[in-house]
LOTI-664512 format. One record per atom (N, C-alpha, C): residue in three letters; atom name; x, y, z. Coordinates in Angstrom, 2 decimals, decimal comma. Layout:
<sites>
@residu=ALA&atome=CA&X=X&Y=Y&Z=Z
...
</sites>
This chain:
<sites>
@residu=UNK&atome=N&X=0,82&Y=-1,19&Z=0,00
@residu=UNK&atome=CA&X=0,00&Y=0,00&Z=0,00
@residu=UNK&atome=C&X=0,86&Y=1,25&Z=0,00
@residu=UNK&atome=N&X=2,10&Y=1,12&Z=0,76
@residu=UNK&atome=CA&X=3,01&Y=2,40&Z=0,98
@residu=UNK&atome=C&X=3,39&Y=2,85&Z=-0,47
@residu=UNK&atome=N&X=3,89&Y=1,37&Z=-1,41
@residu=UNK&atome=CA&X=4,40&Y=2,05&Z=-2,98
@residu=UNK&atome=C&X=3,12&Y=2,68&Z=-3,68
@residu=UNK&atome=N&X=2,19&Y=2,22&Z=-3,14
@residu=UNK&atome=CA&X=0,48&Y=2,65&Z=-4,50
@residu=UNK&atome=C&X=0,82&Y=3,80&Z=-3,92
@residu=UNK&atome=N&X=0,39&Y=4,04&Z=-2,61
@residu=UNK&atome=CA&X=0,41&Y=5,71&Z=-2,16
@residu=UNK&atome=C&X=1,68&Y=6,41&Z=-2,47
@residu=UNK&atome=N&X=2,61&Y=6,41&Z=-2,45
@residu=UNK&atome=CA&X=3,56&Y=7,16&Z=-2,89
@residu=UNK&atome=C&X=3,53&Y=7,40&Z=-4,48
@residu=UNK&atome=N&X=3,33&Y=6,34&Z=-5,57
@residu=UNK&atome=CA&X=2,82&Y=6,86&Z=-6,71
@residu=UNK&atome=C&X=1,82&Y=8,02&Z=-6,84
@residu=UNK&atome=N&X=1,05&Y=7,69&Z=-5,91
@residu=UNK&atome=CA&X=-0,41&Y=9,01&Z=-5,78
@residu=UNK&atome=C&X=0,04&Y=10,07&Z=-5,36
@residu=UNK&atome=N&X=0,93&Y=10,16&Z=-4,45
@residu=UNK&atome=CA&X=1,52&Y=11,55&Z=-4,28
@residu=UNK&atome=C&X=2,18&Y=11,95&Z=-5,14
@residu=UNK&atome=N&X=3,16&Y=10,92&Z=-6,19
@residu=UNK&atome=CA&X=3,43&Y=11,74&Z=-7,07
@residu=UNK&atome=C&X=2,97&Y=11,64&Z=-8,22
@residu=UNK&atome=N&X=2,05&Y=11,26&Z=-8,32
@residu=UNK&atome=CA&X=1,20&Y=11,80&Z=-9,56
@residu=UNK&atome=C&X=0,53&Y=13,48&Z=-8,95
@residu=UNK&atome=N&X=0,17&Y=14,03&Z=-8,02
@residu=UNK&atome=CA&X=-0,15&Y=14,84&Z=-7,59
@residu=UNK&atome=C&X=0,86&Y=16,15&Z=-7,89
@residu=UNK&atome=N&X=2,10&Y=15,97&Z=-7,43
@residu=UNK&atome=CA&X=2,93&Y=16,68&Z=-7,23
@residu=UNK&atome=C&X=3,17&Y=17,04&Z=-8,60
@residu=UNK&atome=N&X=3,22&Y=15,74&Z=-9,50
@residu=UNK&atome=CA&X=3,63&Y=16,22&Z=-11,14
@residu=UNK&atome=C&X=2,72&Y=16,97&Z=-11,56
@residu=UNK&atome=N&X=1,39&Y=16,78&Z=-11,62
@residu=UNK&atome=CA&X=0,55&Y=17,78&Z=-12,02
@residu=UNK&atome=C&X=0,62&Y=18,99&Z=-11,75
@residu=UNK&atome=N&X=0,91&Y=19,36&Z=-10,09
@residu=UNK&atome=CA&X=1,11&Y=20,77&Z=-9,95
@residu=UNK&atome=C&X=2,60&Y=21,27&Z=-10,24
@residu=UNK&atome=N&X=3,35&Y=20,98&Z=-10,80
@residu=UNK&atome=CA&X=4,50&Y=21,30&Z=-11,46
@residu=UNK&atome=C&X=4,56&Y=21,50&Z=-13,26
@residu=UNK&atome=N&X=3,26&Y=20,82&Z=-13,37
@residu=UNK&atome=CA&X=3,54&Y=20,35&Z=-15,01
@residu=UNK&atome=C&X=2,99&Y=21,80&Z=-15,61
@residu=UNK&atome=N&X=1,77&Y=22,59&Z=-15,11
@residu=UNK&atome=CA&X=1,96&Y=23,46&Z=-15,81
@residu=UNK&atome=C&X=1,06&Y=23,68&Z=-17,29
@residu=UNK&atome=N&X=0,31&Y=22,53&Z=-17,27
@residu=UNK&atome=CA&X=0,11&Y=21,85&Z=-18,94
@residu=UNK&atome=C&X=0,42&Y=21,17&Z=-20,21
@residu=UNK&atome=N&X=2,15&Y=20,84&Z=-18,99
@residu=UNK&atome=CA&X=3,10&Y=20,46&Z=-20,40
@residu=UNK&atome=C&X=2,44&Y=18,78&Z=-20,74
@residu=UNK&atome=N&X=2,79&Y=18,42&Z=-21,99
@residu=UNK&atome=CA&X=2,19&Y=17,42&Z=-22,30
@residu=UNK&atome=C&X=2,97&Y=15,98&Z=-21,68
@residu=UNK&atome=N&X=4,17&Y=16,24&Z=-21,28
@residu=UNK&atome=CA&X=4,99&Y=15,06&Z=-21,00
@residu=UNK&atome=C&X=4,66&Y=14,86&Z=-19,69
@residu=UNK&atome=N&X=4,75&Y=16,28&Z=-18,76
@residu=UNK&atome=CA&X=4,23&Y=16,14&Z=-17,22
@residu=UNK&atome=C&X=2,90&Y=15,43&Z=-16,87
@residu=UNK&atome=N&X=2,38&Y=16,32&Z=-17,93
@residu=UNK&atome=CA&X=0,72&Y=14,87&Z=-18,08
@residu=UNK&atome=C&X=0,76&Y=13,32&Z=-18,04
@residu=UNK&atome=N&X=1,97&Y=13,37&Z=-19,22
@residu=UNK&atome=CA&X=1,86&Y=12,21&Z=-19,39
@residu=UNK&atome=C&X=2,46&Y=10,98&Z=-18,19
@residu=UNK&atome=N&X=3,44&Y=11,87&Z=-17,62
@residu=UNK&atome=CA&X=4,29&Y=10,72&Z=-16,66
@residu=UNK&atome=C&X=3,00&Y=10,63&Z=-15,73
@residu=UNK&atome=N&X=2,36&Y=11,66&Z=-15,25
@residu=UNK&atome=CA&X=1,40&Y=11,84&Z=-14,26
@residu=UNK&atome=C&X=0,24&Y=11,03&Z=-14,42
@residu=UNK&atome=N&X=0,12&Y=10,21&Z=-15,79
@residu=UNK&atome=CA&X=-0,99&Y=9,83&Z=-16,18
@residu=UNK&atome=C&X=-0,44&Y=8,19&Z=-15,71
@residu=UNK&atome=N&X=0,67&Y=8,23&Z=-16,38
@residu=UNK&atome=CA&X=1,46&Y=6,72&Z=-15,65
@residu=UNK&atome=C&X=1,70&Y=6,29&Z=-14,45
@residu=UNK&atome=N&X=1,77&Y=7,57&Z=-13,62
@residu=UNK&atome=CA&X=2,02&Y=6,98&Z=-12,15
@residu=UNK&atome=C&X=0,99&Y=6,64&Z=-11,41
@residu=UNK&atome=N&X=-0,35&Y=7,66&Z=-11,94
@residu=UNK&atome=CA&X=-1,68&Y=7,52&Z=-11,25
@residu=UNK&atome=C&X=-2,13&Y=6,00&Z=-12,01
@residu=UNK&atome=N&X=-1,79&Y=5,23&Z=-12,88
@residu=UNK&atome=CA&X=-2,22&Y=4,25&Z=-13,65
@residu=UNK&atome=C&X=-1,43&Y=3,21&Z=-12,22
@residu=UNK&atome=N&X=-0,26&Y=3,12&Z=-12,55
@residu=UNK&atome=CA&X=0,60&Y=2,08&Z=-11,78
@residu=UNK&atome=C&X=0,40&Y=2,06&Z=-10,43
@residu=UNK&atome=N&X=0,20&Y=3,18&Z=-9,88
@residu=UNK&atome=CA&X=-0,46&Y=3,93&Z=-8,05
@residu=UNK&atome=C&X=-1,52&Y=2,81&Z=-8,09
@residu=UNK&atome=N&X=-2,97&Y=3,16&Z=-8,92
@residu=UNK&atome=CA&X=-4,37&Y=2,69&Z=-8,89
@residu=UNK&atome=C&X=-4,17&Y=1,19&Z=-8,60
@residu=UNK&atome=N&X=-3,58&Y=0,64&Z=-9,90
@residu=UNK&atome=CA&X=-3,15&Y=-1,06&Z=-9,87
@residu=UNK&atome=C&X=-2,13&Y=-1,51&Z=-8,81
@residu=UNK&atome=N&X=-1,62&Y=-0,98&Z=-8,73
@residu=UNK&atome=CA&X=-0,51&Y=-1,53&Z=-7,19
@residu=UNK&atome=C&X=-1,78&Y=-1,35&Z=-6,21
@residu=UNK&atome=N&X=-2,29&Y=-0,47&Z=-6,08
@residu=UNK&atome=CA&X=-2,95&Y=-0,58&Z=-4,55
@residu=UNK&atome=C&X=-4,49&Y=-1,43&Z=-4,47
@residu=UNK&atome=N&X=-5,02&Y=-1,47&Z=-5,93
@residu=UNK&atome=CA&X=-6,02&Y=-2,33&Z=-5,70
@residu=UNK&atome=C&X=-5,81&Y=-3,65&Z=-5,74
@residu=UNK&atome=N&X=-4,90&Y=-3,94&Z=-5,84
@residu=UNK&atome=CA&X=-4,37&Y=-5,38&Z=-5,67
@residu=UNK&atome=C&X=-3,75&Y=-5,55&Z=-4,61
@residu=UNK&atome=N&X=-3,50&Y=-4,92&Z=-3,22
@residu=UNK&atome=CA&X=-2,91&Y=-4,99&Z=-2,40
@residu=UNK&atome=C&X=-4,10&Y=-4,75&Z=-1,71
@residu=UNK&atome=N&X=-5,36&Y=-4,03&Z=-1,54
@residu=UNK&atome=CA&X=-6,40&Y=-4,43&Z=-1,29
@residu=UNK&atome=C&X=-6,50&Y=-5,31&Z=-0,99
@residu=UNK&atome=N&X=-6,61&Y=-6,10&Z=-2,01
@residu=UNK&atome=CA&X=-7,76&Y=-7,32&Z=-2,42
@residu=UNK&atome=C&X=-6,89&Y=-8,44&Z=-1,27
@residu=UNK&atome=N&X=-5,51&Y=-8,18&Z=-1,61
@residu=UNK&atome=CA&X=-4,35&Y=-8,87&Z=-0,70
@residu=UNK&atome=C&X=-4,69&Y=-8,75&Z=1,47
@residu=UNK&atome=N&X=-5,07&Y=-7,77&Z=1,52
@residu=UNK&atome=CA&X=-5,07&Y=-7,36&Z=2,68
@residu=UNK&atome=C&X=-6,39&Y=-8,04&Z=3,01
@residu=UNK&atome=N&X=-7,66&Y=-7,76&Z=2,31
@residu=UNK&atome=CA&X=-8,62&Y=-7,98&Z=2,83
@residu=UNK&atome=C&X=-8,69&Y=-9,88&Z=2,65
@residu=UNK&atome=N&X=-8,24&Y=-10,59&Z=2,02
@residu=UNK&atome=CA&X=-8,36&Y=-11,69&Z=2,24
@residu=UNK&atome=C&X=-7,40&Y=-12,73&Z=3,29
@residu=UNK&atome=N&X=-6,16&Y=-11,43&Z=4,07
@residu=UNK&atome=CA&X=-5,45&Y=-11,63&Z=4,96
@residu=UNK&atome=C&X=-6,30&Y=-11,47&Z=6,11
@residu=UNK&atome=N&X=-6,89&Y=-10,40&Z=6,46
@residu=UNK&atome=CA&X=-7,41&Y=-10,42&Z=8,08
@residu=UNK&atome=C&X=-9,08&Y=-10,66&Z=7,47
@residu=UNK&atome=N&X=-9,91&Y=-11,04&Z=6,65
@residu=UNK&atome=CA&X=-10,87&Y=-11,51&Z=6,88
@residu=UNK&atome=C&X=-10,82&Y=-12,82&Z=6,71
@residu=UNK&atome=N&X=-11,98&Y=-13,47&Z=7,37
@residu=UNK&atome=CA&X=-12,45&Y=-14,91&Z=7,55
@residu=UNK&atome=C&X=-12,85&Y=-15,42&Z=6,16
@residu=UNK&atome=N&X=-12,48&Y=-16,63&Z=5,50
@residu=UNK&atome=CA&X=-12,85&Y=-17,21&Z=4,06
@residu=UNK&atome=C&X=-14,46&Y=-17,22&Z=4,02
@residu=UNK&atome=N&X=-15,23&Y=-17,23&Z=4,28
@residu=UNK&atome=CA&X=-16,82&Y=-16,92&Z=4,08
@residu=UNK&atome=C&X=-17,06&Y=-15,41&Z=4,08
@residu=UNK&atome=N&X=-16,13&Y=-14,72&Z=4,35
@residu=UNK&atome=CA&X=-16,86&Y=-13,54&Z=4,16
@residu=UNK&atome=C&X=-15,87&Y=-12,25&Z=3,09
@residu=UNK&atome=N&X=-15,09&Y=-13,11&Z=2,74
@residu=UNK&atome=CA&X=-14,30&Y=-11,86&Z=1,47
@residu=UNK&atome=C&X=-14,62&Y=-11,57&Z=0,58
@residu=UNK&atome=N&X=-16,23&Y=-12,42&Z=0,02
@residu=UNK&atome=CA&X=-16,37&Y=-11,50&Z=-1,07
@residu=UNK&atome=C&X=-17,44&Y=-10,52&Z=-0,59
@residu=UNK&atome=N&X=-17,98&Y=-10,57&Z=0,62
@residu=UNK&atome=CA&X=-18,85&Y=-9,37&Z=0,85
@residu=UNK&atome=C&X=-17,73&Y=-8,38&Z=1,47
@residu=UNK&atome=N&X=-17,08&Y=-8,40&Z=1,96
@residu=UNK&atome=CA&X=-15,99&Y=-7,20&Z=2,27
@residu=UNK&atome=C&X=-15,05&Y=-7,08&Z=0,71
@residu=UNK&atome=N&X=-14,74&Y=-7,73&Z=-0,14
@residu=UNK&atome=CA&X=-14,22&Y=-7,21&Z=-1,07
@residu=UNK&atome=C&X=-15,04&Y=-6,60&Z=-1,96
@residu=UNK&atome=N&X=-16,25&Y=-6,37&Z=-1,69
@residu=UNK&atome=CA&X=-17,39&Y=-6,05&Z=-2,52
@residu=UNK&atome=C&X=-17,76&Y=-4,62&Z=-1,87
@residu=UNK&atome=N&X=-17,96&Y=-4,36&Z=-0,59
@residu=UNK&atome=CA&X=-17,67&Y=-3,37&Z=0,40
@residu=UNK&atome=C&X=-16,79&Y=-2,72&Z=0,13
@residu=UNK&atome=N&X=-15,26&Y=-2,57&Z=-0,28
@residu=UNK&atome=CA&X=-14,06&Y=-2,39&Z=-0,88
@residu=UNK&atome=C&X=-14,25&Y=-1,84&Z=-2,06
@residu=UNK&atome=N&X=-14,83&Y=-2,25&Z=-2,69
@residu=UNK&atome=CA&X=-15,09&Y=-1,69&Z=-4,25
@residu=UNK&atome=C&X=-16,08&Y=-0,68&Z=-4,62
@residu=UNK&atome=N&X=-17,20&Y=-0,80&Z=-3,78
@residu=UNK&atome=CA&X=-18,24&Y=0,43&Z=-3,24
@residu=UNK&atome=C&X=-17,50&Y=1,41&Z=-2,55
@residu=UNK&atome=N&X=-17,22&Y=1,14&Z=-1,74
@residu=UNK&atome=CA&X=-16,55&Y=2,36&Z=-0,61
@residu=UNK&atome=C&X=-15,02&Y=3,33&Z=-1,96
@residu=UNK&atome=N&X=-14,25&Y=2,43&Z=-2,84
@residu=UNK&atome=CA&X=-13,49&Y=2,96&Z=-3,66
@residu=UNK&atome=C&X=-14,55&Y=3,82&Z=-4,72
@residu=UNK&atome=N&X=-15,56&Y=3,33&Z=-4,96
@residu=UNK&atome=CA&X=-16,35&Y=4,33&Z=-6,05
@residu=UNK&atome=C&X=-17,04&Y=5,21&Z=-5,41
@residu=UNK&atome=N&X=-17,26&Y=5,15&Z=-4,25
@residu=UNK&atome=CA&X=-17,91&Y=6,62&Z=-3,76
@residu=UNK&atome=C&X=-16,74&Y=7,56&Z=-3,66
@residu=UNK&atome=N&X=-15,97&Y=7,04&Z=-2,91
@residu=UNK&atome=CA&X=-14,79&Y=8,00&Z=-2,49
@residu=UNK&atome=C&X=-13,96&Y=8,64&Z=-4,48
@residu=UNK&atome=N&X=-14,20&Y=7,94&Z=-5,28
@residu=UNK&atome=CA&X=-13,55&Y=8,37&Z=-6,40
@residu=UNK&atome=C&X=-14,79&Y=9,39&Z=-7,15
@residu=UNK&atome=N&X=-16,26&Y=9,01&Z=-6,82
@residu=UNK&atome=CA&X=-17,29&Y=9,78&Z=-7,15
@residu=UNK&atome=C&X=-17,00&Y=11,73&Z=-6,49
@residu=UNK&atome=N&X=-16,92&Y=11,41&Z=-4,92
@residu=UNK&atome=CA&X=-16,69&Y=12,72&Z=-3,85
@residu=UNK&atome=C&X=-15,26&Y=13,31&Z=-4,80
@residu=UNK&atome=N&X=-14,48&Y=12,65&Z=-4,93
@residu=UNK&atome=CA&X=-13,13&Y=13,15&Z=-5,12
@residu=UNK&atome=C&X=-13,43&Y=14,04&Z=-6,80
@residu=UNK&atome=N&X=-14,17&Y=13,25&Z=-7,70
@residu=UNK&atome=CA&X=-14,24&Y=14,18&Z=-8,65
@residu=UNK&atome=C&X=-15,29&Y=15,46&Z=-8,63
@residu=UNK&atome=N&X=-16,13&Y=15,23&Z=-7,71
@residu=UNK&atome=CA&X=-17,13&Y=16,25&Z=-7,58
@residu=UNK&atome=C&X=-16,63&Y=17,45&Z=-6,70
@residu=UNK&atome=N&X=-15,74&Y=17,00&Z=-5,60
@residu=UNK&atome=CA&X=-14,52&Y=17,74&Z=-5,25
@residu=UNK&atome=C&X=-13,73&Y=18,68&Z=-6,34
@residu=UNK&atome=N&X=-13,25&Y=18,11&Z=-6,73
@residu=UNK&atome=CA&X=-11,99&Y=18,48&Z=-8,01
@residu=UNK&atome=C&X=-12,92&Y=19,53&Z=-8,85
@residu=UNK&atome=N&X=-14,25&Y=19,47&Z=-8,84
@residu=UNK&atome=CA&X=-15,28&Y=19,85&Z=-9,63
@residu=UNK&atome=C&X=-15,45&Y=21,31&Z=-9,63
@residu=UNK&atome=N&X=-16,34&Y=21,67&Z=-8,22
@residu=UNK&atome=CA&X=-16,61&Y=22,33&Z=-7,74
@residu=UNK&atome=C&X=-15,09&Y=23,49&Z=-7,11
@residu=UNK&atome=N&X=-14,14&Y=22,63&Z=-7,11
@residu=UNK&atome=CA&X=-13,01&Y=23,70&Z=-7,17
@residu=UNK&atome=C&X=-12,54&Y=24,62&Z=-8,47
@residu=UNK&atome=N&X=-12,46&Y=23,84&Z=-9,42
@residu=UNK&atome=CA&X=-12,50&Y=24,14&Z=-10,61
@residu=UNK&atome=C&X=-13,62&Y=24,99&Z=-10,77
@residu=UNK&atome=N&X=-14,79&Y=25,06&Z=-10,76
@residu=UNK&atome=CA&X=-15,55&Y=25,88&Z=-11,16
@residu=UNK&atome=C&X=-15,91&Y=27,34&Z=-10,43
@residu=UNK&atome=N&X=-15,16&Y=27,07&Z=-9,49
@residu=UNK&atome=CA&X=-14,48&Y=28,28&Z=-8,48
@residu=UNK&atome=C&X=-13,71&Y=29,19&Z=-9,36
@residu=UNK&atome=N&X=-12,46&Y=28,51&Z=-9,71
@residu=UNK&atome=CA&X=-11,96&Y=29,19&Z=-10,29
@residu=UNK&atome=C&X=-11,90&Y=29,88&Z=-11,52
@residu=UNK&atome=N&X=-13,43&Y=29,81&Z=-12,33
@residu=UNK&atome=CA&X=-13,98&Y=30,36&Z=-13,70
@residu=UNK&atome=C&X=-13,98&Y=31,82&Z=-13,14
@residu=UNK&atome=N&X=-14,16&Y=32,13&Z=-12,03
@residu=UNK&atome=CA&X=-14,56&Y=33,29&Z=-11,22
@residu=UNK&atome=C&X=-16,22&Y=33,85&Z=-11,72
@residu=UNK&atome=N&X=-16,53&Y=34,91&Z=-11,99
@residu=UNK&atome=CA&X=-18,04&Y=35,41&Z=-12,16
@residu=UNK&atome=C&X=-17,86&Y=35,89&Z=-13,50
@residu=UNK&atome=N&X=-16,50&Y=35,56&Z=-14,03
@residu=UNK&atome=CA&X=-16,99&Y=36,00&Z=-15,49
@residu=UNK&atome=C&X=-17,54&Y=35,46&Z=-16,37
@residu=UNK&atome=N&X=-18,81&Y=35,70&Z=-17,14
@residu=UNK&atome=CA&X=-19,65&Y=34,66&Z=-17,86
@residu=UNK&atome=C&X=-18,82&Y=34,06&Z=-18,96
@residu=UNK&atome=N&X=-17,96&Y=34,95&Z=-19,48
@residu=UNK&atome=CA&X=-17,09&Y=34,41&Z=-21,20
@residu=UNK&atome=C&X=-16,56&Y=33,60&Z=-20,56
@residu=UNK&atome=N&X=-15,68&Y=32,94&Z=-19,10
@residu=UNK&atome=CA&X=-14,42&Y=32,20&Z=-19,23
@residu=UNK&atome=C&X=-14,87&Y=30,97&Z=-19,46
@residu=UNK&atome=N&X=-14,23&Y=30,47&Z=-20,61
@residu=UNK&atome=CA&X=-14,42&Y=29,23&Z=-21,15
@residu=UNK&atome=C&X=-13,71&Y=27,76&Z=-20,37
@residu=UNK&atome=N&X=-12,29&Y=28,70&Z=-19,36
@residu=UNK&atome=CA&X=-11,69&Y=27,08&Z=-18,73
@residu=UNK&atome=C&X=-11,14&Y=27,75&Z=-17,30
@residu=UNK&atome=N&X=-11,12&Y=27,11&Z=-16,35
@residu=UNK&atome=CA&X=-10,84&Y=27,64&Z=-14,99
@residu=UNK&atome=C&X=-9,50&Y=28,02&Z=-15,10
@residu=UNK&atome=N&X=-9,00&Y=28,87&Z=-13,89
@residu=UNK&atome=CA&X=-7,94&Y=29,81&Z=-13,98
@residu=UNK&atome=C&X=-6,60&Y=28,28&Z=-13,50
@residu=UNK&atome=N&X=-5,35&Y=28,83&Z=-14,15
@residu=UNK&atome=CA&X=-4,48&Y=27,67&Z=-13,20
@residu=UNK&atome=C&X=-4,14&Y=27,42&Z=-12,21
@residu=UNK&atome=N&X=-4,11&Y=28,46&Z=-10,97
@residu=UNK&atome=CA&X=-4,40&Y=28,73&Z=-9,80
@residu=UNK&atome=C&X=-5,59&Y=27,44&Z=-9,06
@residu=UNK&atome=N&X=-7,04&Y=27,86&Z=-10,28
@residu=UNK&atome=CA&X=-7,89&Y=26,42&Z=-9,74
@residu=UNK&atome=C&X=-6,94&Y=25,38&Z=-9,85
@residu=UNK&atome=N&X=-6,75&Y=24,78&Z=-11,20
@residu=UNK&atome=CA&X=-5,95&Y=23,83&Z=-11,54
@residu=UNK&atome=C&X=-5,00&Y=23,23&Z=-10,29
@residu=UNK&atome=N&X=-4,17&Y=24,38&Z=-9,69
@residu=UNK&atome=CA&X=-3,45&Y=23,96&Z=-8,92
@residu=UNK&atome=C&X=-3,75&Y=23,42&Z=-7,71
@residu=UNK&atome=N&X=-4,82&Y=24,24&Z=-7,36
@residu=UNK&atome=CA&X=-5,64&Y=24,44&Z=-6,07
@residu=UNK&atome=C&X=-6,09&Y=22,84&Z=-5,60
@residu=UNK&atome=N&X=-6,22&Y=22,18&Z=-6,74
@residu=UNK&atome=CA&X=-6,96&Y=21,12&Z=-6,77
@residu=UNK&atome=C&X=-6,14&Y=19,75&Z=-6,90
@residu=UNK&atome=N&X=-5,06&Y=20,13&Z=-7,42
@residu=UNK&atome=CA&X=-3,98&Y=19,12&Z=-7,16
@residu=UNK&atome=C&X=-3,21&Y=19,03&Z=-5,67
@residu=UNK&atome=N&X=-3,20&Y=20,33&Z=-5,40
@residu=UNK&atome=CA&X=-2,83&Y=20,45&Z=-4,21
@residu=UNK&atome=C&X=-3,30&Y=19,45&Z=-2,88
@residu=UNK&atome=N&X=-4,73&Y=19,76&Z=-3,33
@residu=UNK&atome=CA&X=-6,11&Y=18,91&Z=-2,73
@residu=UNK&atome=C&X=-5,89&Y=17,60&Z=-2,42
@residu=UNK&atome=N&X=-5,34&Y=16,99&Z=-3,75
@residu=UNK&atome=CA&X=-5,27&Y=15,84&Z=-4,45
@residu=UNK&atome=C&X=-3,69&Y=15,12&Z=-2,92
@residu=UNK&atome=N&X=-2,79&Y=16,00&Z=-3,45
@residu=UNK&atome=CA&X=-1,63&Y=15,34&Z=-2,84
@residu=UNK&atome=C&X=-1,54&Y=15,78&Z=-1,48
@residu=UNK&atome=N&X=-2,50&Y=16,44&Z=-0,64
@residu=UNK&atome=CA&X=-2,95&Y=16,55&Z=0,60
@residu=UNK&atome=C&X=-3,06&Y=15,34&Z=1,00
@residu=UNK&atome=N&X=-4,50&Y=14,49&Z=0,29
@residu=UNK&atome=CA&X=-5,04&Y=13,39&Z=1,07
@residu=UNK&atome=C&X=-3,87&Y=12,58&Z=0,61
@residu=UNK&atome=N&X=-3,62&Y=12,69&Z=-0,49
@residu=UNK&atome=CA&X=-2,68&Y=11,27&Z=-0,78
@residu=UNK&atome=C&X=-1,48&Y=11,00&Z=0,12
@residu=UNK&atome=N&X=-0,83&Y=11,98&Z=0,42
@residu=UNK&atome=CA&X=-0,02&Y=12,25&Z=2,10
@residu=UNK&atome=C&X=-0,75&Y=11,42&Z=3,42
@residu=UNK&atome=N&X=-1,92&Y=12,25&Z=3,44
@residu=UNK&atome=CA&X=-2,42&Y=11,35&Z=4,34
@residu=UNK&atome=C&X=-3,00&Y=10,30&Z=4,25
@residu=UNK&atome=N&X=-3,07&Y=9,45&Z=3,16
@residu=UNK&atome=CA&X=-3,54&Y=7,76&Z=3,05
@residu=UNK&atome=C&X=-1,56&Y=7,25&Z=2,52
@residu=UNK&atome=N&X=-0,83&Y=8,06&Z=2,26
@residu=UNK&atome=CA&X=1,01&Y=7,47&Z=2,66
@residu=UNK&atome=C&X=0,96&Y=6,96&Z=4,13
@residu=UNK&atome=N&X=0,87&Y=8,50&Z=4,84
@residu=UNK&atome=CA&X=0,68&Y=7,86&Z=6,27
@residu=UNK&atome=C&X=0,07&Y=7,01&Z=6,75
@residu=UNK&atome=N&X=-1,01&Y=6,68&Z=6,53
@residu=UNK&atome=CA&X=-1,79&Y=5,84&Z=7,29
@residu=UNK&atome=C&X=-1,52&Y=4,34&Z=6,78
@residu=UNK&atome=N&X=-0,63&Y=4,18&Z=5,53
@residu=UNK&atome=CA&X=-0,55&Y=2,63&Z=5,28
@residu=UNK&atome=C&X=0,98&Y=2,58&Z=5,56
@residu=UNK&atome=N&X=1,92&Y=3,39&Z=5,52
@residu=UNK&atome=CA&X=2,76&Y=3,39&Z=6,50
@residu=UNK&atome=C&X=2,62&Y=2,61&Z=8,33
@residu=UNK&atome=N&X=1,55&Y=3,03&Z=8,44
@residu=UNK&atome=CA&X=1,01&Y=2,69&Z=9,97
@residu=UNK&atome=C&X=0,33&Y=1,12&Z=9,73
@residu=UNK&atome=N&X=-0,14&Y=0,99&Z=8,19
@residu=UNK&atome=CA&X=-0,75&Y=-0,41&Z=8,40
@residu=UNK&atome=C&X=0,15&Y=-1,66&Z=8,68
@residu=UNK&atome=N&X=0,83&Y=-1,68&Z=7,89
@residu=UNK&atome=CA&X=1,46&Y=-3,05&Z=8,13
@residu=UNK&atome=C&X=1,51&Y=-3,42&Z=9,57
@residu=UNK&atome=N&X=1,82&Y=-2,07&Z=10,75
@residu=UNK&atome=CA&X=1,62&Y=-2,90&Z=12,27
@residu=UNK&atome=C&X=0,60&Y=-3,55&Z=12,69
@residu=UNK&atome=N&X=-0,11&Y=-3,27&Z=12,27
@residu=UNK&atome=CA&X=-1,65&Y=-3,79&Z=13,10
@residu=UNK&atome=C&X=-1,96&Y=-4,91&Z=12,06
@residu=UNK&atome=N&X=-1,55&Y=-5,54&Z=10,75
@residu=UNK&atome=CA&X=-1,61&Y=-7,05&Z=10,27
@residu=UNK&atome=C&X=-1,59&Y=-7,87&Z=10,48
@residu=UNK&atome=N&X=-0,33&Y=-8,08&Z=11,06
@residu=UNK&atome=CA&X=0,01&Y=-9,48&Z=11,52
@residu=UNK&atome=C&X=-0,71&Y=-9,61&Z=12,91
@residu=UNK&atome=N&X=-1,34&Y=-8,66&Z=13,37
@residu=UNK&atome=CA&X=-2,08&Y=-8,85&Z=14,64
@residu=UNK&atome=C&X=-3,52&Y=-9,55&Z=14,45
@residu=UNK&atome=N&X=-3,81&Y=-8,74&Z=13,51
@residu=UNK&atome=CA&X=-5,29&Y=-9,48&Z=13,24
@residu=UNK&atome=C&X=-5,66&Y=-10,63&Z=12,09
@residu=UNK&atome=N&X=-4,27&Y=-10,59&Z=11,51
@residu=UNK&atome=CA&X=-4,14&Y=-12,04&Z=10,84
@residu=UNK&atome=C&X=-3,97&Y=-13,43&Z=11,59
@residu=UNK&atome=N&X=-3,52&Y=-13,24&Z=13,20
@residu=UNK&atome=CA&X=-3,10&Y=-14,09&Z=13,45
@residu=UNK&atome=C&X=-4,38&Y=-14,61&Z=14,61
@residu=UNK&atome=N&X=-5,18&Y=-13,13&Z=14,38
@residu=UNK&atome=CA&X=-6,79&Y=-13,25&Z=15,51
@residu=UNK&atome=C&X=-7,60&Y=-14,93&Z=15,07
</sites>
């Protein structure tokens, strides 16, 4: 979980550096790709470690709901910041980069704090793997 999250932070960080360039996009597009797949598979890994065999596919199913709401909030998030930053002028056709930034910023906030917190996981595993 520590490598997925650290990809997510820096997919975050590249974005607010990139500026619009097309390559910064692009690495940023790769790390958030390789981030996503490293960690949902380490998921799936975790949850069939500390849950009981009758019940992983309703918690891995729980897992996959709880990831689409939280990716639903996160773009409606990202959303509503962005549209902040059109300001009150009726012509502006694309939010200011300031939004842009504002929102990556956002982005590699939480992703810091879900580093930390799976940093912290591995202690408490082997505890309740062994429950």
């Amino acid at each position: 979980m520590t490598l997925s999250s650290a990809f997510i932070v820096v997919t975050s960080l590249l974005l607010v550096f990139a500026h619009g360039a097309a390559l910064g996009l692009y690495l940023a597009s790769a790390a958030c790709g390789i981030g996503v797949g490293l960690g949902t598979t380490q998921w799936m890994n975790i949850v069939v470690a500390v849950v009981p065999p009758e019940r992983v596919s309703s918690v891995s199913g729980t897992v996959f709901v709880l990831r689409s709401v939280g990716a639903t909030l996160g773009g409606q998030i990202g959303a509503s910041v962005l549209a902040s930053g059109m300001g009150m002028d009726p012509k502006a056709l694309v939010p200011t980069w300031s939004a842009y930034a504002t929102t990556f910023v956002i982005g590699a906030a939480i992703s810091v704090v879900a580093l930390a917190l799976s940093v912290a996981l591995p202690a408490r595993l082997p505890a309740a793997a062994g429950a």
